[in-house]
GUFI-700415 format. One line per 8 residues: number of its first residue (from 0); their letters; for each residue x, y, z of C-alpha. Coordinates in steps of 0.25 Angstrom, whole numbers, padded with zeros to 4 digits. Example, Ala and Ser with C-alpha at 12.3 -4.5 7.8 and 13.67 -1.06 7.14 Angstrom:
# GUFI-700415
0	AS	0049,-0018,0031  0055,-0004,0029
***
This chain:
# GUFI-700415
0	XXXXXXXX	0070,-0045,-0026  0070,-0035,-0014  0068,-0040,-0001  0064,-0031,0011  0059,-0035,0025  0051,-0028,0032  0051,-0029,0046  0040,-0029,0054
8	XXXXXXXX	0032,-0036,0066  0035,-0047,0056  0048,-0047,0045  0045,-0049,0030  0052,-0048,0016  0046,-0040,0004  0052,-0044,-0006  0051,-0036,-0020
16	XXXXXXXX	0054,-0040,-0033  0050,-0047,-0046  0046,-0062,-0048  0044,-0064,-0034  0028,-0069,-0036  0034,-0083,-0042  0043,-0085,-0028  0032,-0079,-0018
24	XXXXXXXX	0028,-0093,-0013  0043,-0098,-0010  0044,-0084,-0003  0033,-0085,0005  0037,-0098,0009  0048,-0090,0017  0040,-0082,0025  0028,-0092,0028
32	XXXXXXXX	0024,-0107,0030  0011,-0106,0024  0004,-0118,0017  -0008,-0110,0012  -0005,-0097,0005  -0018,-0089,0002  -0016,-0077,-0009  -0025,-0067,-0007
40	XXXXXXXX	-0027,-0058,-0020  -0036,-0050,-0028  -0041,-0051,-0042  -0032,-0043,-0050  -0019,-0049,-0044  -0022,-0065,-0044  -0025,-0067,-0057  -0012,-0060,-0060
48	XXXXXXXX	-0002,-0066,-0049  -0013,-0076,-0041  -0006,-0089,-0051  0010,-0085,-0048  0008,-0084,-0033  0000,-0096,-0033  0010,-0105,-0040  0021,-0097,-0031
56	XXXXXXXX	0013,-0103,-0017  0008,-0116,-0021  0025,-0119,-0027  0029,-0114,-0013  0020,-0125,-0008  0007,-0114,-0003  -0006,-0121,-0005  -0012,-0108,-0012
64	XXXXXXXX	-0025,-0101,-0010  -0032,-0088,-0014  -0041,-0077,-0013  -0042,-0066,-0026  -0053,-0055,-0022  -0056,-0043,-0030  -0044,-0033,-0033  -0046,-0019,-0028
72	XXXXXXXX	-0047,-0009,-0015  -0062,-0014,-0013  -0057,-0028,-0008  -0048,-0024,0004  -0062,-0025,0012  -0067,-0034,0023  -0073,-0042,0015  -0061,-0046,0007
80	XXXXXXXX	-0055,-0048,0019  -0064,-0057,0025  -0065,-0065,0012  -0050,-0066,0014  -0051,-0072,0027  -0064,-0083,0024  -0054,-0087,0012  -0043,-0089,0021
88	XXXXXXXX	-0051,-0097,0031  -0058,-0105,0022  -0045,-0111,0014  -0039,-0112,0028  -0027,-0105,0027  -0021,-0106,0042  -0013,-0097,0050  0001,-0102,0044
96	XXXXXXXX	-0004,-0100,0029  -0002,-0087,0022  -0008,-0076,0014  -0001,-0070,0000  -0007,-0055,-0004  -0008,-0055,-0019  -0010,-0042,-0023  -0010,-0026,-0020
104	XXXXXXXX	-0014,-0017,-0007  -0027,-0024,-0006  -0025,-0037,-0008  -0011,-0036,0002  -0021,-0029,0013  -0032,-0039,0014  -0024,-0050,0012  -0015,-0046,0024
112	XXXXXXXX	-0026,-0040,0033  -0032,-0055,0030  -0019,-0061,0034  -0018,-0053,0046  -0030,-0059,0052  -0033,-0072,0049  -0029,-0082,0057  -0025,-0068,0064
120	XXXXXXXX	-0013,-0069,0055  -0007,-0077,0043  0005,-0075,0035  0002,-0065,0022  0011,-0062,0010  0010,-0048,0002  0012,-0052,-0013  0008,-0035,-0018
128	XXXXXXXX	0006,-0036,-0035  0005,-0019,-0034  0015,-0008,-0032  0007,-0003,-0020  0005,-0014,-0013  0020,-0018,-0014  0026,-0005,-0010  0014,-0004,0002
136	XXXXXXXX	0004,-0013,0005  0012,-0025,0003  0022,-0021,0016  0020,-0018,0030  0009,-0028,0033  -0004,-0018,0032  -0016,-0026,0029  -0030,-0021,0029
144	XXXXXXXX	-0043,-0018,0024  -0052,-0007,0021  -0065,-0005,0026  -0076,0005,0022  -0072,0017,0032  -0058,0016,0025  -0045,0009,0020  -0037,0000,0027
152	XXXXXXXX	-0045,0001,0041  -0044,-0014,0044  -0032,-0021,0045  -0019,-0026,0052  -0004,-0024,0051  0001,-0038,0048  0014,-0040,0039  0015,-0050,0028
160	XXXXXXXX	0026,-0061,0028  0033,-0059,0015  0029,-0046,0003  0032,-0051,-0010  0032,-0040,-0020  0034,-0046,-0035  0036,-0033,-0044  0032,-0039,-0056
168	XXXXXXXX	0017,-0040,-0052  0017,-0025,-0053  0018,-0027,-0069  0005,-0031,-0069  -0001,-0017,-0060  -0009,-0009,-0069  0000,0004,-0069  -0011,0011,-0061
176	XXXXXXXX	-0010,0002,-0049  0005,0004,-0050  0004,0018,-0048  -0005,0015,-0036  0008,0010,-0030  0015,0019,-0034  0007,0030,-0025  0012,0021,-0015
184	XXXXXXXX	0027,0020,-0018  0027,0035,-0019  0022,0035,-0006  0035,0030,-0001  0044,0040,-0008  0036,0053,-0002  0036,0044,0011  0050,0038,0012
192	XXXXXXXX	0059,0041,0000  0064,0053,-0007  0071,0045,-0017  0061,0036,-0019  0052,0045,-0023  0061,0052,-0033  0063,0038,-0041  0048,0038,-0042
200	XXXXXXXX	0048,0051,-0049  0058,0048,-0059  0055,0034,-0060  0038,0035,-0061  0031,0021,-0062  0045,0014,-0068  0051,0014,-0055  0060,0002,-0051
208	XXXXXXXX	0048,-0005,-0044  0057,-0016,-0036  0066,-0006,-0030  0053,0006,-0028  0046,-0005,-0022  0056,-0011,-0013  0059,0003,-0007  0046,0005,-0003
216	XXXXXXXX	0046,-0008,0003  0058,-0004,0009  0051,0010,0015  0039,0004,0020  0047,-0008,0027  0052,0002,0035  0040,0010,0038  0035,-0003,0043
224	XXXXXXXX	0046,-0007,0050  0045,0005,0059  0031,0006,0060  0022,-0007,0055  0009,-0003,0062  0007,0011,0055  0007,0020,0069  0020,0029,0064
232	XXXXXXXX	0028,0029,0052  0020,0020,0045  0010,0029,0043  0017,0037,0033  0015,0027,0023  0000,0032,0023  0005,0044,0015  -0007,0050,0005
240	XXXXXXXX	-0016,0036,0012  -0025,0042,0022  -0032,0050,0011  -0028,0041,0000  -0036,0031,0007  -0047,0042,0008  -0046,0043,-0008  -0047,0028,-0010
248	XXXXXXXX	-0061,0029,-0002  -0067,0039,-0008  -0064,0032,-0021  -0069,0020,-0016  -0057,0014,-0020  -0056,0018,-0034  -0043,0027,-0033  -0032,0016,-0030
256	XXXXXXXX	-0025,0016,-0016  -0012,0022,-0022  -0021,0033,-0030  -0026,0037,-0017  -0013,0037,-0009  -0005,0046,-0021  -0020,0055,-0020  -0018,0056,-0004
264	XXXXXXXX	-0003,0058,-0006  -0006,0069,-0015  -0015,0075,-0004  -0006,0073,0006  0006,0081,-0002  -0002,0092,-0006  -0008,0094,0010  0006,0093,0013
272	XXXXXXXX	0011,0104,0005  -0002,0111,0008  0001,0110,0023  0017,0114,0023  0020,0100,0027  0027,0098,0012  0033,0108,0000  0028,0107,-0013
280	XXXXXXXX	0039,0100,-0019  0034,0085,-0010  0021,0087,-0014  0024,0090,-0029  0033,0077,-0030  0023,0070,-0022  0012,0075,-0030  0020,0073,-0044
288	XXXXXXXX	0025,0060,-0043  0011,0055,-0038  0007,0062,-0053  0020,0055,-0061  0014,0042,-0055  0000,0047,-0061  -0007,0045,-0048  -0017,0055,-0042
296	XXXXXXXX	-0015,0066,-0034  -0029,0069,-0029  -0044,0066,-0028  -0058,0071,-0029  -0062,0067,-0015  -0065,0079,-0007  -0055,0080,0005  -0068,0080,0015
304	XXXXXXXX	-0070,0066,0009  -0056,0062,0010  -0054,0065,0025  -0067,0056,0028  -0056,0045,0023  -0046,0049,0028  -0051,0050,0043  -0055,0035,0041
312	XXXXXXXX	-0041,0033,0037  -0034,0023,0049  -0023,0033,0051  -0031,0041,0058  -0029,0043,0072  -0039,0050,0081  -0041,0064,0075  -0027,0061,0069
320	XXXXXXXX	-0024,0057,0054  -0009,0055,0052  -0005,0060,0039  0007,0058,0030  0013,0070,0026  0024,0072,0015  0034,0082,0020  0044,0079,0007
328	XXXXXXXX	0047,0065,-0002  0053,0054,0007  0046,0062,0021  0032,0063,0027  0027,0064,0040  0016,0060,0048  0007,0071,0050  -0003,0069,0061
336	XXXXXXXX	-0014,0078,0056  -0029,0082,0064  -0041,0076,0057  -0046,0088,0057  -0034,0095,0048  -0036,0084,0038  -0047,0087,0028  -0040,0101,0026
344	XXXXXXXX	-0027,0091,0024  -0034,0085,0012  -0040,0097,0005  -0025,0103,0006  -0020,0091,-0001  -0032,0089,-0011  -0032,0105,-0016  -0018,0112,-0011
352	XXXXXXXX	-0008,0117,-0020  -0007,0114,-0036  0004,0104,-0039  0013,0105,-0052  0020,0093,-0055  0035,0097,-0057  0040,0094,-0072  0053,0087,-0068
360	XXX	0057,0090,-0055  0052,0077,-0050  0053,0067,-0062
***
């Protein structure tokens, strides 16, 4: 098992490795003195793991309760939210009880946005069952939900007391969900990590997953660290999201949050190029390993369409959108860009140049 704290306006451990789900109670018992634990978790998770954390609380001495609502994107809504908190009022959990997040993204945002204000704050546990939500979502104590004008409007910075990422629950992924989270774990490479991204050429979906895991752990702990409420560095970590979250809209959330993110990357690599801020060699690895992981590299929206989103987008500022621009693997800047320049942006990054995967250079 890897253990890595992350440092914050409050101290927690993430700790990585398999068989952990069984010892999850006993480790939370560290970290927190509740008597009442709620799980909140959706219906493709709880069926699956719902009967192992249970049994891990309730021997740990939790009375247990829970709340399964509808798996997908269409639940991180007011609605869920609110359901959420009714739940939470009316099997009166109290200020010193504690919330567990069962699941991926959506389940991990709600279910923190909810601890963040009941009771203006309980204690919340991040349990993430998928690749993305481990590697992202899980860390760093963004909670939030979406609302009609756009993803992730509504929300709060509030860190959990303890991650607990058991690798094995990724066995049960569909491999299409996996390669959502790898989008994101690629993300980290083109960020952060030359090297990094070179083992996931040669490596493809049978990378190590506690030790590719762990370093993105390790990256984004430091990201965090420097900046937790997103007004500097942080924001790099919204490589390919502002119009990734543009694609995800215009899909009415049909193309997966990782889909969209490795489709905004794309974008963002080819406007690079197109704009000198890149050569070609970054955008062909970027654009090639994004193929090796069979994810997709652009969409049928028209840029017009995908600007609308993207000036809804909350990292907007004034007539200012910040955008994350890859200069080479392991380096990109933040490139405050006129609102005004970014529709010609997008058609650069939707329509310039013609990619040719390399045969071997980058395997």
């Amino acid at each position: 098992m890897k253990t890595i704290e992350v440092r914050a306006s409050s101290t927690y451990n993430v700790l990585i490795g398999s068989g952990l789900l069984d010892a999850l109670g006993e480790q939370i018992k560290k970290v927190c003195n509740a008597a009442k634990a709620a799980v909140i978790s959706d219906s493709n998770v709880f069926p699956i793991y719902g009967d192992t954390v249970t049994q891990s609380l309730r021997s740990a001495g939790f009375d247990v309760v829970h709340f399964v609502f509808p798996a997908g994107e269409e639940s991180k809504n007011g609605h869920t939210f609110l359901e959420i908190i009714n739940f939470l009022a009316e099997n009166h959990l109290t200020r010193t009880d504690c919330l567990i997040a069962l699941g991926g993204g959506v389940v991990g945002d709600v279910t923190g946005f909810a601890a963040a204000v009941y009771l203006r704050g309980i204690a919340y546990i991040q349990v993430p069952t998928t690749l993305l939500a481990a590697v992202d979502s899980s860390v760093g104590g963004k909670t939030a939900i979406d609302l009609p004008a756009g993803k992730n409007l509504c929300g709060a910075f509030y860190q959990p007391r303890l991650v607990l990422c058991d690798i094995d629950t990724l066995d049960t992924l569909p491999v299409d969900i996996f390669r959502d989270g790898c989008a994101e774990v690629i993300k980290y490479g083109i960020l952060y990590d030359n090297q990094l991204f070179s083992t996931l050429e040669h490596s493809g979906l049978q990378f190590d997953r506690e030790a590719v895991i762990s370093r993105c752990v390790e990256l984004k702990r430091d990201v965090v660290a420097e900046d937790e409420f997103d007004t500097g560095s942080r924001m790099k970590l919204n490589l390919g999201h502002t119009v990734g979250h543009g694609v995800e809209a215009c899909s009415e959330f049909q193309i997966s949050h990782g889909k969209a993110v490795a489709i905004g990357t794309a974008i963002v690599s080819r406007a690079a190029l197109a704009s000198g801020l890149c050569d070609n060699e970054t955008r062909d690895r970027i654009l090639s390993i994004l193929e090796q992981f069979e994810l997709p590299t652009t969409c049928s929206y028209s840029p017009e369409v995908l600007m609308d989103w993207a000036l809804s987008d909350k990292k907007r500022a004034g007539d200012t959108v910040n955008l994350i621009i890859p200069r080479s693997i392991g380096h990109c800047d933040i490139v405050p860009s006129p609102v005004a320049n970014l529709l010609s942006f997008i058609k650069a990054g939707l329509s310039y140049g013609h990619h040719h995967p390399p045969q071997k250079a980058f395997r």
